[in-house]
C-alpha positions as CSV (number, residue, x, y, z in Angstrom):
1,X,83.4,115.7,66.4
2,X,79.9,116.1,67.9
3,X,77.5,114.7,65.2
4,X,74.5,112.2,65.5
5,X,76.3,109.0,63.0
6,X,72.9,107.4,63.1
7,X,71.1,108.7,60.4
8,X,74.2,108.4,58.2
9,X,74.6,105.0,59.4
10,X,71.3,103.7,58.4
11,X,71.7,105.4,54.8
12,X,74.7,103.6,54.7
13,X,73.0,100.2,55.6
14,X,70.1,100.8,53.1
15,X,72.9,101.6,50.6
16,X,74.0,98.0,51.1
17,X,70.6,96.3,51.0
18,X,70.0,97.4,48.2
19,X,73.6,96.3,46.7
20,X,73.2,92.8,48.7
21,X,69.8,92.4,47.1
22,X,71.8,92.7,43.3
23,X,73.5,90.0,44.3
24,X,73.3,86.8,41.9
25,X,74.3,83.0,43.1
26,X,76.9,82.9,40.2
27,X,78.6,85.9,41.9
28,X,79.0,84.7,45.4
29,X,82.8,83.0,44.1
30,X,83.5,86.3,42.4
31,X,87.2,88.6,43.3
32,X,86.8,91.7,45.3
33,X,89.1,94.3,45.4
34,X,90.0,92.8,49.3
35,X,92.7,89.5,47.8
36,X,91.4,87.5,50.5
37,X,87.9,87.4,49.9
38,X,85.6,86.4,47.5
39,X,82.1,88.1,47.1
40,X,80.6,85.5,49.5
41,X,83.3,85.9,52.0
42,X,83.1,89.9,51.9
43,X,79.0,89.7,52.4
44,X,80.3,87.7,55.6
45,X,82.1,90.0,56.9
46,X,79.8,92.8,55.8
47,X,77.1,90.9,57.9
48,X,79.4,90.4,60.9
49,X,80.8,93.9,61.0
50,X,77.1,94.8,61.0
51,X,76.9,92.5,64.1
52,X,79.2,93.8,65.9
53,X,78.5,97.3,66.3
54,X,75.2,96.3,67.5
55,X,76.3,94.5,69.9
56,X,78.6,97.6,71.1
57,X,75.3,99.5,70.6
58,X,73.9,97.5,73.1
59,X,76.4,97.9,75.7
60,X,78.1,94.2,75.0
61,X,81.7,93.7,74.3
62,X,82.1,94.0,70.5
63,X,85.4,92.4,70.4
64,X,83.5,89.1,71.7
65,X,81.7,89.1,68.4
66,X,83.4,87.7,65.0
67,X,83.6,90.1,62.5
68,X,81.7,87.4,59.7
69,X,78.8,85.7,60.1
70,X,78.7,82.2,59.3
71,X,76.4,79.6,57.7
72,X,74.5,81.6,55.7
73,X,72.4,79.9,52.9
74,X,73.4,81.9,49.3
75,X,69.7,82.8,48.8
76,X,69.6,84.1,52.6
77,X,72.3,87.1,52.2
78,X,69.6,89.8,51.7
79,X,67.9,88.8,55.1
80,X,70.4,87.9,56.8
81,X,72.1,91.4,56.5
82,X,68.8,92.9,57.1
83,X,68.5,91.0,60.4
84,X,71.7,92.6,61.5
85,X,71.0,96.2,60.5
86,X,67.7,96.3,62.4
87,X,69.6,94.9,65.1
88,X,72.3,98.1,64.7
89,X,69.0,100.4,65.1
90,X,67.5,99.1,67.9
91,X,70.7,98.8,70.2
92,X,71.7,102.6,69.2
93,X,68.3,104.0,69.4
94,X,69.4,105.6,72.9
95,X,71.1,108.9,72.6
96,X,73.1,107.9,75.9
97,X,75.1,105.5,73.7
98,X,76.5,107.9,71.1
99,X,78.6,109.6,74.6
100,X,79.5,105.8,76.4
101,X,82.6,104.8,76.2
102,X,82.9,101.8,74.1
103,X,85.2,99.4,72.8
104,X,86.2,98.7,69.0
105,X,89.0,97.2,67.0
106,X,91.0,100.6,66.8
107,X,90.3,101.0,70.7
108,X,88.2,103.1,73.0
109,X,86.7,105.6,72.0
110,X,82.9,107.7,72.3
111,X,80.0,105.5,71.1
112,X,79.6,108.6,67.9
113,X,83.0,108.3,67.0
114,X,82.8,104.6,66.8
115,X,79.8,104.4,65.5
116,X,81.3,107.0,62.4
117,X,83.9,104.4,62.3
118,X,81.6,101.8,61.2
119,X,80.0,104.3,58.9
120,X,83.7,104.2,57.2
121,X,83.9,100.5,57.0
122,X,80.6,99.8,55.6
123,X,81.1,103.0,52.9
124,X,83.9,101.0,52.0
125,X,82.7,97.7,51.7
126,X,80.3,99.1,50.0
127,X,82.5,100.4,47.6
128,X,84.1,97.1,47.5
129,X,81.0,95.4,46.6
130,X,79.9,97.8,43.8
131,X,83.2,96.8,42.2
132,X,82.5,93.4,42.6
133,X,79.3,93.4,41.0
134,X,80.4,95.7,38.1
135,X,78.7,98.7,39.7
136,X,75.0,97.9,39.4
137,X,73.9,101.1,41.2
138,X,74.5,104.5,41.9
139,X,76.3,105.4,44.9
140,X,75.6,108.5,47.5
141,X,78.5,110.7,47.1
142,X,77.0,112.2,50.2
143,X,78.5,109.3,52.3
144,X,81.6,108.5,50.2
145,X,82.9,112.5,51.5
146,X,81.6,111.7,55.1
147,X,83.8,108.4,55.1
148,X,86.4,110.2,53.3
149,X,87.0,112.5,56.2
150,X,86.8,109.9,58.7
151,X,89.6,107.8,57.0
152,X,91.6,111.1,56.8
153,X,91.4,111.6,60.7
154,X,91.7,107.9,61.6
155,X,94.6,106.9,59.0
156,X,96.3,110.5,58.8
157,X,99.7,109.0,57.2
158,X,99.7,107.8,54.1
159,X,102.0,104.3,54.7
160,X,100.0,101.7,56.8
161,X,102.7,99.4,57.5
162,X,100.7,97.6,60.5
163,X,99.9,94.2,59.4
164,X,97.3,94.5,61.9
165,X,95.3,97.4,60.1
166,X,92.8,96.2,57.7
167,X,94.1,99.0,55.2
168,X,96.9,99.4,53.3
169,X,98.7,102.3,51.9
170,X,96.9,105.3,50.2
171,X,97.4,104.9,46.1
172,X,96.8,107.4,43.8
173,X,92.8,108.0,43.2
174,X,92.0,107.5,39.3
175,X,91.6,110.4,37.2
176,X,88.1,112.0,37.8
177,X,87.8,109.4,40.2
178,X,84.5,110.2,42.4
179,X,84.2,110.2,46.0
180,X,84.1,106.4,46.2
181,X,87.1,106.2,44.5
182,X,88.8,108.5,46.3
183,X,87.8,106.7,49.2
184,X,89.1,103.8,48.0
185,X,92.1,105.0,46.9
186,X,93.0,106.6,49.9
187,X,92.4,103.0,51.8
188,X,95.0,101.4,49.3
189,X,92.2,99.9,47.4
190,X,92.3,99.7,43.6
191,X,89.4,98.8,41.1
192,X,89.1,95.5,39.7
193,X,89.4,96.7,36.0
């Protein structure tokens, strides 16, 4: 895999502002499709991912960095996630990066195929937001098949019995289910309704 991730990556992250932005106090409290966090929780960790790639952008150790970020004020989500995306730019802008060897939660591996990773995890949380929210805006299929192929070469078999993998086992993808939801699907993920 020798693609640039970048460009797909900052789709992704404008994808998400403009989800976060939806985003209405009375739904902070709300269920996601991931059991163990609310809507507020998931925008933490959404943030915090966001944080730490940045940081492996950068050249720092990722793994250093918690994967939510806390204290955030409920009115603060949309700029607080747009602090961290800018950040994600600036510390990947070199082109040396995408080829240094860095280190993520799955291991070590070429900044582009990390950096792809993350373009995965925020696709999905992305996903997982939109259900959240009741779907308030329409998603880039464009990415959804990207992450799609990423999952596939990442998580090849279809039982994730690793209790430390943040997936769990694929489940069949809805009838007519777009690439979101085959996205999802494939994760173990399953739509709130």
């Amino acid at each position: 895999m020798n693609i640039d991730p970048r460009p797909l990556y900052t789709r992704a992250t404008e994808q998400i502002a403009a989800l976060v932005a939806t985003v209405r106090p009375e739904q902070l409290a709300g269920p996601t499709p991931c059991a163990e966090f609310d809507v507020r929780t998931l925008l933490s960790h959404i943030a915090g991912g966001t944080r730490r790639i940045a940081v492996v952008g950068a050249g720092g150790d990722g793994m250093a960095v918690r994967p939510f970020l806390d204290g955030v004020e409920d009115d603060r989500w949309s700029a607080a996630y747009d602090e961290v995306r800018t950040e994600v730019q600036k510390s990947w802008a070199n082109d040396a990066r995408l080829d240094a060897l860095v280190t993520v939660p799955w291991g070590e591996a070429p900044g582009r195929i990390a950096l792809s990773g993350y373009v995965m995890e925020a696709v999905t949380h992305t996903w997982d937001l939109s259900e959240s929210l009741g779907r308030p805006l329409a998603l880039d299929p464009e990415l959804a098949e990207f992450a799609l192929g990423i999952a596939r070469r990442a998580l090849p078999d279809e039982r994730r019995d690793d209790e430390e993998l943040p997936f769990d086992s694929a489940v069949p993808a809805p009838e007519g289910a777009d690439a979101y939801g085959r996205l999802a699907a494939y994760l173990g993920r399953r739509p709130l309704s």
